[in-house]
N, CA, C and O atoms as CSV, one atom per row, in Angstrom:
chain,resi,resn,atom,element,x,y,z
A,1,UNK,N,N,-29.797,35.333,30.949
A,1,UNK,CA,C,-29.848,36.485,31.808
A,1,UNK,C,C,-31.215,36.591,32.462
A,1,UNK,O,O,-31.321,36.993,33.621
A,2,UNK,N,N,-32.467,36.163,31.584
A,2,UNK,CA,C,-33.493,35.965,31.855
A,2,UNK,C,C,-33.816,35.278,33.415
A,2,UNK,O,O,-34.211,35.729,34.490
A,3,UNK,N,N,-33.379,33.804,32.849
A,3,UNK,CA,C,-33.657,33.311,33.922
A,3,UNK,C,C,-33.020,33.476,35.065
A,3,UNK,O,O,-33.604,33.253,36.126
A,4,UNK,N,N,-31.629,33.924,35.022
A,4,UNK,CA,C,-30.770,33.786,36.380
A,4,UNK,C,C,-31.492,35.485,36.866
A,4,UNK,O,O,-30.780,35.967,37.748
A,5,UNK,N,N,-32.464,36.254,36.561
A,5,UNK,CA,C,-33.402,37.277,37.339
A,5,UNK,C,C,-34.182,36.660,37.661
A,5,UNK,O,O,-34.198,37.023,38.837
A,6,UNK,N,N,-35.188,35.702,37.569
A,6,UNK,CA,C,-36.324,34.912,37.678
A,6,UNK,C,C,-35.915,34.191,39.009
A,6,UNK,O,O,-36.735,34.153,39.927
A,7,UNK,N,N,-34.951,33.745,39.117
A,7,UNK,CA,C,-34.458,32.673,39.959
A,7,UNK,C,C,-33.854,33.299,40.918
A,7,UNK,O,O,-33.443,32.597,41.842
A,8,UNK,N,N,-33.622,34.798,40.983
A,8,UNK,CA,C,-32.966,35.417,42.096
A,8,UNK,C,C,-34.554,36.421,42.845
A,8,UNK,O,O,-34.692,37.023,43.910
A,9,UNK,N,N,-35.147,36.274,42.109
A,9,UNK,CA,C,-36.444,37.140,42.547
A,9,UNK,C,C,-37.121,36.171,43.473
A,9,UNK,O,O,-37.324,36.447,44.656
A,10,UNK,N,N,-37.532,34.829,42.822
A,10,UNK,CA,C,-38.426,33.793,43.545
A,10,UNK,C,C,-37.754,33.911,44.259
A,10,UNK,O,O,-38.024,34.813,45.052
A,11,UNK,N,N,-36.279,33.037,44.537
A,11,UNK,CA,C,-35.700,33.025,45.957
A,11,UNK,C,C,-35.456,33.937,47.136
A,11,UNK,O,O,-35.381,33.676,48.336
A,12,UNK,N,N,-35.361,34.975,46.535
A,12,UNK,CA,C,-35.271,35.706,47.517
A,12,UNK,C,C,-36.278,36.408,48.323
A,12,UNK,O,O,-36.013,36.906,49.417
A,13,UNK,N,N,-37.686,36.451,47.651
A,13,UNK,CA,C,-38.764,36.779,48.337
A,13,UNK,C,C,-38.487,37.753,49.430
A,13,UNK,O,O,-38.513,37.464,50.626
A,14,UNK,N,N,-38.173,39.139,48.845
A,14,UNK,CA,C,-37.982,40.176,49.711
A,14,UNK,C,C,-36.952,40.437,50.486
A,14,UNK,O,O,-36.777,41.631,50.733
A,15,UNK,N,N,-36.171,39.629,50.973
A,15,UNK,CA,C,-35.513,39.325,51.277
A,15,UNK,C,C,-33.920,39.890,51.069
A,15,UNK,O,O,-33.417,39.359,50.079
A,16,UNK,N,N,-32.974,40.868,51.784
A,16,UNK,CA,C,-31.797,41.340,51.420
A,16,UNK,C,C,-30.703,40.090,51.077
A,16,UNK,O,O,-30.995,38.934,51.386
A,17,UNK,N,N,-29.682,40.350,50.547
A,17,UNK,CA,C,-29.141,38.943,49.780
A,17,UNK,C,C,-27.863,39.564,50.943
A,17,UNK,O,O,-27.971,40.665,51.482
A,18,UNK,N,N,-27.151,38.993,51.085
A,18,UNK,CA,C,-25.884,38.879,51.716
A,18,UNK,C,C,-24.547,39.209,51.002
A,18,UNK,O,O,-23.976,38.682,50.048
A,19,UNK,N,N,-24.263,40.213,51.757
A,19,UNK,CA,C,-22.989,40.975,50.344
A,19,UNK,C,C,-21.998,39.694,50.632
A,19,UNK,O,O,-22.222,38.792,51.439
A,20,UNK,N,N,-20.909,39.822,49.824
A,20,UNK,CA,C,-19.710,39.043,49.524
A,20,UNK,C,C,-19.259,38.736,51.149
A,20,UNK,O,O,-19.191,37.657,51.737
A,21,UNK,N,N,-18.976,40.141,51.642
A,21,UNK,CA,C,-18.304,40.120,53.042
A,21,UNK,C,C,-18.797,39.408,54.320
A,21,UNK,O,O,-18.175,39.142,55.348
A,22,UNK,N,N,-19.833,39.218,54.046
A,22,UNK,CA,C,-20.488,38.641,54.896
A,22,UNK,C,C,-20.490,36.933,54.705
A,22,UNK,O,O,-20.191,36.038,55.495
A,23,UNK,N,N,-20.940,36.909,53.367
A,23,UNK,CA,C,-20.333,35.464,53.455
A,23,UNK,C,C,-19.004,34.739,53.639
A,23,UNK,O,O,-18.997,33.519,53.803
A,24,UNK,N,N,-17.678,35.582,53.613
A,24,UNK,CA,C,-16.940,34.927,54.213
A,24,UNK,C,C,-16.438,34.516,55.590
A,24,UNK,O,O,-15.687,33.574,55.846
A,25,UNK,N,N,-17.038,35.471,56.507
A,25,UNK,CA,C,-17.042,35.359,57.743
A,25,UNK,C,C,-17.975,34.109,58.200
A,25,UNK,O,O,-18.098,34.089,59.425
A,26,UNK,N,N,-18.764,32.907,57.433
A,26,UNK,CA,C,-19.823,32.166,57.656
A,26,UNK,C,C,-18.915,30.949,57.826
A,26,UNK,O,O,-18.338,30.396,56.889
A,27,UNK,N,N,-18.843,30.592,59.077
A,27,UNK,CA,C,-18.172,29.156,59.680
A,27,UNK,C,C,-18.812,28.194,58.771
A,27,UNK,O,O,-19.890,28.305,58.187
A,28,UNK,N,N,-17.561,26.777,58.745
A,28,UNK,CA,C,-18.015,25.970,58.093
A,28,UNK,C,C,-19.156,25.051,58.861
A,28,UNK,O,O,-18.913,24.716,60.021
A,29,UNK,N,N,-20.198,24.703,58.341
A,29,UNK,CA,C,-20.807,23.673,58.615
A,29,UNK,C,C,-20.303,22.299,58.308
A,29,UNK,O,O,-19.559,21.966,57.386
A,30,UNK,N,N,-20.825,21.578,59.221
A,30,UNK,CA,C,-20.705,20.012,59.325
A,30,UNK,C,C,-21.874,19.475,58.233
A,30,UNK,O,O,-23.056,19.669,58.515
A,31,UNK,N,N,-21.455,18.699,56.804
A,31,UNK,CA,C,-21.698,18.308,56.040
A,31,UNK,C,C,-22.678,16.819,56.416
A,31,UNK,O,O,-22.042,15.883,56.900
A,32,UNK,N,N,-24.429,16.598,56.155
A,32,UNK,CA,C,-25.316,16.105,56.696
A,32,UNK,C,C,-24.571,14.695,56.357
A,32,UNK,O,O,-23.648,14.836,55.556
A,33,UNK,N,N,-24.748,13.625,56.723
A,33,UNK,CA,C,-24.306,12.057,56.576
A,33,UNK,C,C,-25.542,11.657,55.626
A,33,UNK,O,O,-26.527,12.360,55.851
A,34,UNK,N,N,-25.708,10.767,54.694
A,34,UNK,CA,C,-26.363,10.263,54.606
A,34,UNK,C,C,-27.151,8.833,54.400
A,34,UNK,O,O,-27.176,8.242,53.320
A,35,UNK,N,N,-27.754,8.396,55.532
A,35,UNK,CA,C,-28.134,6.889,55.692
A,35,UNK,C,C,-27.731,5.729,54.643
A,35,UNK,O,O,-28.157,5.872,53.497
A,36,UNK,N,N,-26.819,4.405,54.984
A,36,UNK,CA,C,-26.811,3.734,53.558
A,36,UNK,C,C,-28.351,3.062,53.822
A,36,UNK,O,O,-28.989,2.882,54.859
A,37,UNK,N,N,-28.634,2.788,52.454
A,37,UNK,CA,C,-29.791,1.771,52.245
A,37,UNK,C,C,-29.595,0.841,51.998
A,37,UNK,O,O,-28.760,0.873,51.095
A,38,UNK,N,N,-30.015,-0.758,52.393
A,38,UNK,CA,C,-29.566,-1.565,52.204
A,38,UNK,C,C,-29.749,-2.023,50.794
A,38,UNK,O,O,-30.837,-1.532,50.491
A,39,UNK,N,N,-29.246,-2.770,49.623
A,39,UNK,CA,C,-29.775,-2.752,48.541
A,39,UNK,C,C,-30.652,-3.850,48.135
A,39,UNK,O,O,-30.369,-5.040,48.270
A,40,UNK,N,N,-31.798,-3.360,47.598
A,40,UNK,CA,C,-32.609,-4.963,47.692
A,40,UNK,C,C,-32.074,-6.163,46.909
A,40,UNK,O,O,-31.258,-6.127,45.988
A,41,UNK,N,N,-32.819,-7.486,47.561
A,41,UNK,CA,C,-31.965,-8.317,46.574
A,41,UNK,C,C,-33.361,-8.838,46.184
A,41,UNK,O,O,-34.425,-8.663,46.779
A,42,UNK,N,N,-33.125,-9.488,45.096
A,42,UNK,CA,C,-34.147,-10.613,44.138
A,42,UNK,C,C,-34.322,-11.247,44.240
A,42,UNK,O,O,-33.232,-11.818,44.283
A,43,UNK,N,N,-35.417,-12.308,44.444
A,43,UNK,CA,C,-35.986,-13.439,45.001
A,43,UNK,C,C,-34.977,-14.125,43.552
A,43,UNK,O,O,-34.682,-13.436,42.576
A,44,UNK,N,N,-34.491,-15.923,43.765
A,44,UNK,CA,C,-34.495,-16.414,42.809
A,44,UNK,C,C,-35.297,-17.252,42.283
A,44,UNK,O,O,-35.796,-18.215,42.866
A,45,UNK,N,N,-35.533,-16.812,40.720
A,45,UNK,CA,C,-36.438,-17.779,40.145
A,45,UNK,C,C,-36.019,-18.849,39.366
A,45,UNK,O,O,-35.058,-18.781,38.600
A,46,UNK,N,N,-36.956,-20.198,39.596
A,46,UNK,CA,C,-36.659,-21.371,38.818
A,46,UNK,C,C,-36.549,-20.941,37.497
A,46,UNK,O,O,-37.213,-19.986,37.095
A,47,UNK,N,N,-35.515,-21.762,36.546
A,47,UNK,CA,C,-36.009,-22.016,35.127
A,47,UNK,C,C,-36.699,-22.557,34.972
A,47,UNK,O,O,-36.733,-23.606,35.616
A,48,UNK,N,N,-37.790,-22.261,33.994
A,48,UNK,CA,C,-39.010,-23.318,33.433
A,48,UNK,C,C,-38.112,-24.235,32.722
A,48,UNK,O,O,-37.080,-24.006,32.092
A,49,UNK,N,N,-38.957,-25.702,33.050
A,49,UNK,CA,C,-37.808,-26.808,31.825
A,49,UNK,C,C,-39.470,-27.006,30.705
A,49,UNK,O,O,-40.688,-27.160,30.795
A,50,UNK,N,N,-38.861,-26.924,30.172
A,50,UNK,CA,C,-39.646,-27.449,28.443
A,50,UNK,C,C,-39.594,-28.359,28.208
A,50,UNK,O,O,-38.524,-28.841,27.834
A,51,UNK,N,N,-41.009,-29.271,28.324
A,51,UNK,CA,C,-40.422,-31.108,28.494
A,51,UNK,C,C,-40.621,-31.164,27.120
A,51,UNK,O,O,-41.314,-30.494,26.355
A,52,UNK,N,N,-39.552,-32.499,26.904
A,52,UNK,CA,C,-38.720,-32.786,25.278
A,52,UNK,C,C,-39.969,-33.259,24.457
A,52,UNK,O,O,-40.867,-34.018,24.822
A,53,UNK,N,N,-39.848,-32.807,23.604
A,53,UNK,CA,C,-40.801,-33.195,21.959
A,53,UNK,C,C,-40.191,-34.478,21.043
A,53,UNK,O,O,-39.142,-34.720,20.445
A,54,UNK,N,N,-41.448,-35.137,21.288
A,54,UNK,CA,C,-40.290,-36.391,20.383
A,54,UNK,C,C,-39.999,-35.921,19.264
A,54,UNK,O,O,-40.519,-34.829,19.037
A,55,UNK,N,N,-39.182,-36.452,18.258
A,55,UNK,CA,C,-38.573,-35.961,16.826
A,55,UNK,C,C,-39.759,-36.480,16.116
A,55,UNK,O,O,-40.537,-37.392,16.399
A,56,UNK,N,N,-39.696,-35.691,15.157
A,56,UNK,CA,C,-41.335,-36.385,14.192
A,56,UNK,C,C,-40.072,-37.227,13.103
A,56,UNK,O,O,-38.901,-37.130,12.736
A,57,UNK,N,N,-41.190,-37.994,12.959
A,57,UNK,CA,C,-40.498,-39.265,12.030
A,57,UNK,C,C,-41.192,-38.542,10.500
A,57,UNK,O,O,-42.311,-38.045,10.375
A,58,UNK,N,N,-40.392,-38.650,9.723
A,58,UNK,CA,C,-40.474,-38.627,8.159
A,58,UNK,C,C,-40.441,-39.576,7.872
A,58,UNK,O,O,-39.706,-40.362,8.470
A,59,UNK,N,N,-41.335,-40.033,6.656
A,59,UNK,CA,C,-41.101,-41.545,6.159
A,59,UNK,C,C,-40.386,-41.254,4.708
A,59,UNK,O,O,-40.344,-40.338,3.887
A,60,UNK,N,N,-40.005,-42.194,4.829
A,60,UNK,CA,C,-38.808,-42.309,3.368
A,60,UNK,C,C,-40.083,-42.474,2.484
A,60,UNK,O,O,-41.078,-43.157,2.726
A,61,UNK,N,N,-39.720,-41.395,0.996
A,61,UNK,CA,C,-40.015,-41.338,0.508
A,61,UNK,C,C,-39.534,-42.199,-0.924
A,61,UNK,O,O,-38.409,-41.863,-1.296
A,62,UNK,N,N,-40.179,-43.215,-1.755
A,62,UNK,CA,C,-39.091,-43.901,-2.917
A,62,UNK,C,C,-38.869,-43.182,-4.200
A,62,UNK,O,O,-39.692,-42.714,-4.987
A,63,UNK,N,N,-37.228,-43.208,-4.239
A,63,UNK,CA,C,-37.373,-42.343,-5.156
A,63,UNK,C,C,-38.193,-42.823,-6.609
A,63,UNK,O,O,-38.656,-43.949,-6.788
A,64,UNK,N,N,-38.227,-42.182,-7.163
A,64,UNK,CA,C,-39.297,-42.902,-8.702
A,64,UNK,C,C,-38.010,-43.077,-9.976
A,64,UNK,O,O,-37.199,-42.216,-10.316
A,65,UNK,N,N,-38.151,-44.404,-10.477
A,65,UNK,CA,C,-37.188,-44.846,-11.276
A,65,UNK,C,C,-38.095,-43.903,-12.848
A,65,UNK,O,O,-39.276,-43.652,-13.085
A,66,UNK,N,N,-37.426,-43.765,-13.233
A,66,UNK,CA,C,-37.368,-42.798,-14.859
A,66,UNK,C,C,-36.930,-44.361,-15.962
A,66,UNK,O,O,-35.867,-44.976,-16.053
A,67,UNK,N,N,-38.016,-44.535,-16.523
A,67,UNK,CA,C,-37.614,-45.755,-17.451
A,67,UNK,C,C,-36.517,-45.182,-18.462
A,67,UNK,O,O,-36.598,-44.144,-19.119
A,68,UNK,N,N,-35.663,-45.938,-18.434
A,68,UNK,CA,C,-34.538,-45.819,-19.943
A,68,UNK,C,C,-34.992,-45.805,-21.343
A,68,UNK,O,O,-35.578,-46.656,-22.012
A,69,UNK,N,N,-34.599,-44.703,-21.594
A,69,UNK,CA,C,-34.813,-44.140,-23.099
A,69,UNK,C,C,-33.509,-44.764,-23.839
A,69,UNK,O,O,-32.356,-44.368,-23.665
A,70,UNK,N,N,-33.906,-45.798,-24.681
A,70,UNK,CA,C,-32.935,-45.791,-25.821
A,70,UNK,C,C,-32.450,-44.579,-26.758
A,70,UNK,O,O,-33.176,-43.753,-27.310
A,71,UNK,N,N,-31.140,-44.665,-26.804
A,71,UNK,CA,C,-30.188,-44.015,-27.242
A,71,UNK,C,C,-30.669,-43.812,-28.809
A,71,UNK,O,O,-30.850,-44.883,-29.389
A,72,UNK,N,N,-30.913,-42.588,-29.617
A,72,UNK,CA,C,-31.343,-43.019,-31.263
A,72,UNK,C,C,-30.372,-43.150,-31.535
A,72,UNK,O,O,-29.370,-42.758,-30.936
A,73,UNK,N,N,-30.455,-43.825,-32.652
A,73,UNK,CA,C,-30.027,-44.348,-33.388
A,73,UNK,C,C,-29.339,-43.302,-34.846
A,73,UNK,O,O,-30.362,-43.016,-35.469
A,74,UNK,N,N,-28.775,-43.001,-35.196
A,74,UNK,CA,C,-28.223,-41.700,-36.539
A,74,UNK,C,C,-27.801,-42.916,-37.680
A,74,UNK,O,O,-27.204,-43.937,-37.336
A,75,UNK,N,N,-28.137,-42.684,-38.832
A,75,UNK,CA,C,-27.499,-43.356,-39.631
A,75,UNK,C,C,-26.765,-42.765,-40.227
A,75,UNK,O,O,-26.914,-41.559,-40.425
A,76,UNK,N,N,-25.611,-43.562,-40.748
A,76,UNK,CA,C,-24.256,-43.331,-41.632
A,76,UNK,C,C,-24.291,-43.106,-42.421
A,76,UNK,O,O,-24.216,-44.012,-43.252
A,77,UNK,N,N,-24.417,-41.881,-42.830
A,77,UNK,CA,C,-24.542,-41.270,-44.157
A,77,UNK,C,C,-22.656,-41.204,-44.988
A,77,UNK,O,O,-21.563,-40.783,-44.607
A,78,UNK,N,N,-23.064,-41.725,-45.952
A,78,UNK,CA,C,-21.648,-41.942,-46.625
A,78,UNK,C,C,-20.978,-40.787,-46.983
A,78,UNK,O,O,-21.671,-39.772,-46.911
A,79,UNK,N,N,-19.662,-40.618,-47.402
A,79,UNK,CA,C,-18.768,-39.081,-47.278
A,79,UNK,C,C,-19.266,-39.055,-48.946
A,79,UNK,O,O,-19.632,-40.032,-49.599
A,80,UNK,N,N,-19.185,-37.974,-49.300
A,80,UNK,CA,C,-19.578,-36.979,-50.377
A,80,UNK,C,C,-17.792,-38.149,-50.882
A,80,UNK,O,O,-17.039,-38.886,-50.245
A,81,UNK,N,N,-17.873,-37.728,-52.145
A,81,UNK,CA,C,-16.551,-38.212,-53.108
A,81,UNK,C,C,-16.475,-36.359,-53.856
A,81,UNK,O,O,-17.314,-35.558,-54.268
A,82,UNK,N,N,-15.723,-36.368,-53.776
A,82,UNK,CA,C,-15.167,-35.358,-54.713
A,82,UNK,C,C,-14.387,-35.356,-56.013
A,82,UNK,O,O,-13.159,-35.302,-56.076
A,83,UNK,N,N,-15.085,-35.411,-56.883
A,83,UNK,CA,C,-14.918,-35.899,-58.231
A,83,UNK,C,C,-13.190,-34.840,-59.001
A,83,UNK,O,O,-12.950,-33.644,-59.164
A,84,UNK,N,N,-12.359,-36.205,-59.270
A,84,UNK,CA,C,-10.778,-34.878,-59.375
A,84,UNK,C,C,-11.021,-34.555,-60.301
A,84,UNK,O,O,-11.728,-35.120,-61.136
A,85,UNK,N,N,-10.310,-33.238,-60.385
A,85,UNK,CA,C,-10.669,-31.878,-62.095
A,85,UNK,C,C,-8.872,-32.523,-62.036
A,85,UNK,O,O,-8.005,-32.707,-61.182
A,86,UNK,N,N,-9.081,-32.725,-63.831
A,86,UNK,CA,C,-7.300,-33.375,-64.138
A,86,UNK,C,C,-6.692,-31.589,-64.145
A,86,UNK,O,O,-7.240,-30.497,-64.297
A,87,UNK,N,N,-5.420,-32.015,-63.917
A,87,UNK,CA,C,-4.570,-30.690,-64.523
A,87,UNK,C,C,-4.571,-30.174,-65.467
A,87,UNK,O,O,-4.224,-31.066,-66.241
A,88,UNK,N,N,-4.723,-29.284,-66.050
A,88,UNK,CA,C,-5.051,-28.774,-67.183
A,88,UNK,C,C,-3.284,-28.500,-67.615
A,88,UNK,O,O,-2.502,-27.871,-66.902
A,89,UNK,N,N,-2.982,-29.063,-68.775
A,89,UNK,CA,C,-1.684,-29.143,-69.261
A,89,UNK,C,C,-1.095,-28.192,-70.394
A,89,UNK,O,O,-1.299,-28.355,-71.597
A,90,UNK,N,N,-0.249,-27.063,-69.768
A,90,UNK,CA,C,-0.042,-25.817,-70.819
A,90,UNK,C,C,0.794,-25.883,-71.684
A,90,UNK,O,O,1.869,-26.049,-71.110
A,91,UNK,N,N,0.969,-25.842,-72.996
A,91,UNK,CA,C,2.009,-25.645,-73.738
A,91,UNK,C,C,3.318,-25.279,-73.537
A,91,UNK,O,O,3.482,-24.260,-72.865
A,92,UNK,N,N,4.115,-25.746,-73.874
A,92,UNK,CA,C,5.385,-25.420,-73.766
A,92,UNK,C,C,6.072,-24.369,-74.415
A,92,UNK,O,O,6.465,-24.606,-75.557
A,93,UNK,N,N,6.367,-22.929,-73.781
A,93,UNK,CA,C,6.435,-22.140,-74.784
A,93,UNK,C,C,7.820,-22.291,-74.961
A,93,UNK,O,O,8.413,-22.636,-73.939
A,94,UNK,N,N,8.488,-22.133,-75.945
A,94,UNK,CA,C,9.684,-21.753,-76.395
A,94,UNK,C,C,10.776,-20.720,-75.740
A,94,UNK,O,O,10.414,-19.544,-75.762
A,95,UNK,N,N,11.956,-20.965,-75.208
A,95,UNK,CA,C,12.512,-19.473,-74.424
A,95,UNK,C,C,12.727,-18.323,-75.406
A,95,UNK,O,O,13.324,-18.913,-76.306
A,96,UNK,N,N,12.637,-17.307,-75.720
A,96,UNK,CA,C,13.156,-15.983,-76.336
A,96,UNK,C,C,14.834,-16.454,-76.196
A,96,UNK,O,O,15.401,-16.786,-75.155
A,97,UNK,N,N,15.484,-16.363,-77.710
A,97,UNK,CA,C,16.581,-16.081,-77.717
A,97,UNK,C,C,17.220,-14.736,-77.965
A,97,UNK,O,O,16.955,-13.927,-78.853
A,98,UNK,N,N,18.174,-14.658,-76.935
A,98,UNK,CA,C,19.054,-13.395,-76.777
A,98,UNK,C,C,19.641,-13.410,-77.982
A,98,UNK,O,O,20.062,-14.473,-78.437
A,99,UNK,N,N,19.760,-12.169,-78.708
A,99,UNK,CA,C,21.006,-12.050,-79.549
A,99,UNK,C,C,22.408,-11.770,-78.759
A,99,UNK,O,O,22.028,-11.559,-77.607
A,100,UNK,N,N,23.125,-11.713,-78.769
A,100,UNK,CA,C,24.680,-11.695,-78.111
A,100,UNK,C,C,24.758,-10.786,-78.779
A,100,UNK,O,O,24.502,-10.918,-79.976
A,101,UNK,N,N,25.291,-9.032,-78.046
A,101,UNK,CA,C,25.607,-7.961,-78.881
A,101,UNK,C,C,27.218,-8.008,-78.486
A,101,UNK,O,O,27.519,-8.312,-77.332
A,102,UNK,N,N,28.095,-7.748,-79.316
A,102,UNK,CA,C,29.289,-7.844,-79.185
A,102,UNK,C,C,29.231,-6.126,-78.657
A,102,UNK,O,O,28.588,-5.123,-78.965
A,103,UNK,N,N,30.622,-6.599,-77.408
A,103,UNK,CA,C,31.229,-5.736,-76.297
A,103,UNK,C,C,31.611,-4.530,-77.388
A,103,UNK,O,O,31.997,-4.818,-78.522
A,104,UNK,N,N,31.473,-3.220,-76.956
A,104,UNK,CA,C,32.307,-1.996,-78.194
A,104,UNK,C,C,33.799,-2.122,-77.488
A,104,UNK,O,O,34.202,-2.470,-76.378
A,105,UNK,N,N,34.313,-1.729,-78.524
A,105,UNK,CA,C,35.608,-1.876,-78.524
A,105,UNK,C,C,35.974,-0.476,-78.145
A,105,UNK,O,O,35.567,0.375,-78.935
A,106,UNK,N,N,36.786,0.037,-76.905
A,106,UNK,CA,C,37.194,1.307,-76.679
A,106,UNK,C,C,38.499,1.810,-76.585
A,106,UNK,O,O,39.197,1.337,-75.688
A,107,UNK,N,N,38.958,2.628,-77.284
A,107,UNK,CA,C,40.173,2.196,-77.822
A,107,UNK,C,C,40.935,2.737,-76.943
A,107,UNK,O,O,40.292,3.550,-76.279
A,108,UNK,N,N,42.295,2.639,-76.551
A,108,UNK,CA,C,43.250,2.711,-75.609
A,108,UNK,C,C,43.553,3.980,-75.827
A,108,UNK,O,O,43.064,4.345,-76.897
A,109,UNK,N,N,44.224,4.929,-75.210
A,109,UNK,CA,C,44.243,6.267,-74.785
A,109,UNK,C,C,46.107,6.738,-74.455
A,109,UNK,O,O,46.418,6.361,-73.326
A,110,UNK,N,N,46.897,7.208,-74.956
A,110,UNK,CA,C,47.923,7.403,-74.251
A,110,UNK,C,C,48.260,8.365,-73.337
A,110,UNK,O,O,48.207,9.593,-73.403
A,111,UNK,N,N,48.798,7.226,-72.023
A,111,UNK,CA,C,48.824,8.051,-70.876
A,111,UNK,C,C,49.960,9.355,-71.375
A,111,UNK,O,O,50.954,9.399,-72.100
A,112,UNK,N,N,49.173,10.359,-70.530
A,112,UNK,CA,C,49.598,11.736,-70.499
A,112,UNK,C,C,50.856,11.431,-69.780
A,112,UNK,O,O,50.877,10.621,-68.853
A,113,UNK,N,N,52.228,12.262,-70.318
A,113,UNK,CA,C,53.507,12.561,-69.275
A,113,UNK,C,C,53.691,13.834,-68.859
A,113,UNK,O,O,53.249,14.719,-69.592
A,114,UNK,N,N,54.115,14.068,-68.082
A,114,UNK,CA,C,54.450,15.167,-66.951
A,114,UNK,C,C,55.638,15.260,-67.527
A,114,UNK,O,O,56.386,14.299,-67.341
A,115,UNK,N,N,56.199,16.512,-68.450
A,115,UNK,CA,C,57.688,17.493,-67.993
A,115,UNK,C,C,58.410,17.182,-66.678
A,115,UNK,O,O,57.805,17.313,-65.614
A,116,UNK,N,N,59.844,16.724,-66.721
A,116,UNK,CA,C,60.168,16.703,-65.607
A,116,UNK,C,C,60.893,18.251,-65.146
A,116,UNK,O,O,61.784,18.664,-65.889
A,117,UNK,N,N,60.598,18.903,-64.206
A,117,UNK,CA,C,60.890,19.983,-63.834
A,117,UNK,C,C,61.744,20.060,-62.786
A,117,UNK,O,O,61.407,19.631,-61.683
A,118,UNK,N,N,63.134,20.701,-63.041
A,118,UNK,CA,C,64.114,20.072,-62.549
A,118,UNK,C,C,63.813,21.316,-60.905
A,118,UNK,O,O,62.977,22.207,-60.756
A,119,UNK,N,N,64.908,20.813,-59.958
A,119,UNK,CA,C,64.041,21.339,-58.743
A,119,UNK,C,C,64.967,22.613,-57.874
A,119,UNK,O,O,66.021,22.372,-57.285
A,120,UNK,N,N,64.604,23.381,-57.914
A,120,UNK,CA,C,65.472,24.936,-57.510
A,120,UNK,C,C,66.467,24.496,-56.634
A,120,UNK,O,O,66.455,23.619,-55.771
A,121,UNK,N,N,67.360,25.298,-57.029
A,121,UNK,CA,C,68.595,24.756,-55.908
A,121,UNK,C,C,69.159,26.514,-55.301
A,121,UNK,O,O,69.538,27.428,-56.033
A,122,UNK,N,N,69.085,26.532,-54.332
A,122,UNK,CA,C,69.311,27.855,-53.456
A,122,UNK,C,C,70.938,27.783,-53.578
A,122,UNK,O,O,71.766,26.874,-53.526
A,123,UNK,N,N,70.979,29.172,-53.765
A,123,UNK,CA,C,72.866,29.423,-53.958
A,123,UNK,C,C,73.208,29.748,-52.451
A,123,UNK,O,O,72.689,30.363,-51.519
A,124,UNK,N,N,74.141,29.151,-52.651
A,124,UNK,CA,C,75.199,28.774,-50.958
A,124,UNK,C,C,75.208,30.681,-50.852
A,124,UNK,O,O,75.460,31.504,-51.732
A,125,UNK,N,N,74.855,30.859,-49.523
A,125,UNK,CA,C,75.410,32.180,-48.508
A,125,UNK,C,C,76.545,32.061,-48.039
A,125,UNK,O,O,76.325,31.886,-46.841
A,126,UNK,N,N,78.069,32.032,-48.251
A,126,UNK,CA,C,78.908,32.124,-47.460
A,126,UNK,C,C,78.756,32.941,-45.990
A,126,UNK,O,O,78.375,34.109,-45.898
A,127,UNK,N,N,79.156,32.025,-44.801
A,127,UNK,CA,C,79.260,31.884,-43.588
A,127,UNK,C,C,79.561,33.223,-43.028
A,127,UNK,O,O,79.968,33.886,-43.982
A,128,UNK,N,N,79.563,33.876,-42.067
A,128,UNK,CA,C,79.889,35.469,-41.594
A,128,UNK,C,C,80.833,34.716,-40.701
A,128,UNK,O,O,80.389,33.701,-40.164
A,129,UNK,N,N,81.948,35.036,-40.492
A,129,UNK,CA,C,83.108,34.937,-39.718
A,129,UNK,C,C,83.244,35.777,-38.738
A,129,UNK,O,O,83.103,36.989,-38.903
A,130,UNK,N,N,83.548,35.208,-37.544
A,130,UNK,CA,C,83.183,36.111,-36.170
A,130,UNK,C,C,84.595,36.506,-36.371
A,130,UNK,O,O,85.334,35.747,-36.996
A,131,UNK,N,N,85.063,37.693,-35.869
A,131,UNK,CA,C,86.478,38.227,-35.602
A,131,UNK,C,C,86.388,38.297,-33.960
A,131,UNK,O,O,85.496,38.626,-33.178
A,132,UNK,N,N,87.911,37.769,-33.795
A,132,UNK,CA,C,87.438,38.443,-32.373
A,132,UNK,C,C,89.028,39.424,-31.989
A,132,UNK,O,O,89.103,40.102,-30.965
């Protein structure tokens, strides 16, 4: 807000501003052209050439032989023997004899009989005779 007062004060330097109405009545102007410029161009420049470097020579180097080391030598040490422990041999014990207990004898039982119970017999209803 500041500035858009600042910027209407400088410009206008006393100056009455032009109501709305007035500016629409303001014919269009013809919009200024403006000149093309031609665009500069760039001189072209050479590439520098970089004249070639010979390759540097390395000289072979020999490789250095490592004299051979004999292999030592281990001696054969003989296998241990393992002296045999005999079986130690146990007596023969004798088996425990069973006595044989004779089976008990249980003595036979006589089967129980059932009364025969003779079986109800329903007395005859003589028939009702329809009369007609």
């Amino acid at each position: 807000m500041i500035l858009l007062f600042v910027t209407l004060v400088s410009t206008g330097r006393g100056k009455r501003f032009a109501e709305a109405r007035n500016l629409l009545e303001i014919p269009d102007l013809p919009k200024p052209t403006l000149p093309e410029i031609p665009k500069p161009t760039l001189p072209v420049i050479p590439k520098p050439t970089l004249p070639e470097l010979p390759k540097p020579i390395i000289p072979e180097i020999p490789k250095p032989t490592l004299p051979e080391v004999p292999k030592p030598e281990v001696p054969e040490l003989p296998k241990p023997t393992i002296p045999e422990i005999p079986k130690p041999i146990l007596p023969e014990v004798p088996k425990p004899e069973v006595p044989v207990v004779p089976k008990p004898e249980v003595p036979e039982l006589p089967k129980p009989t059932i009364p025969e119970i003779p079986k109800p017999t329903l007395p005859e209803v003589p028939k009702p005779e329809v009369r007609s």
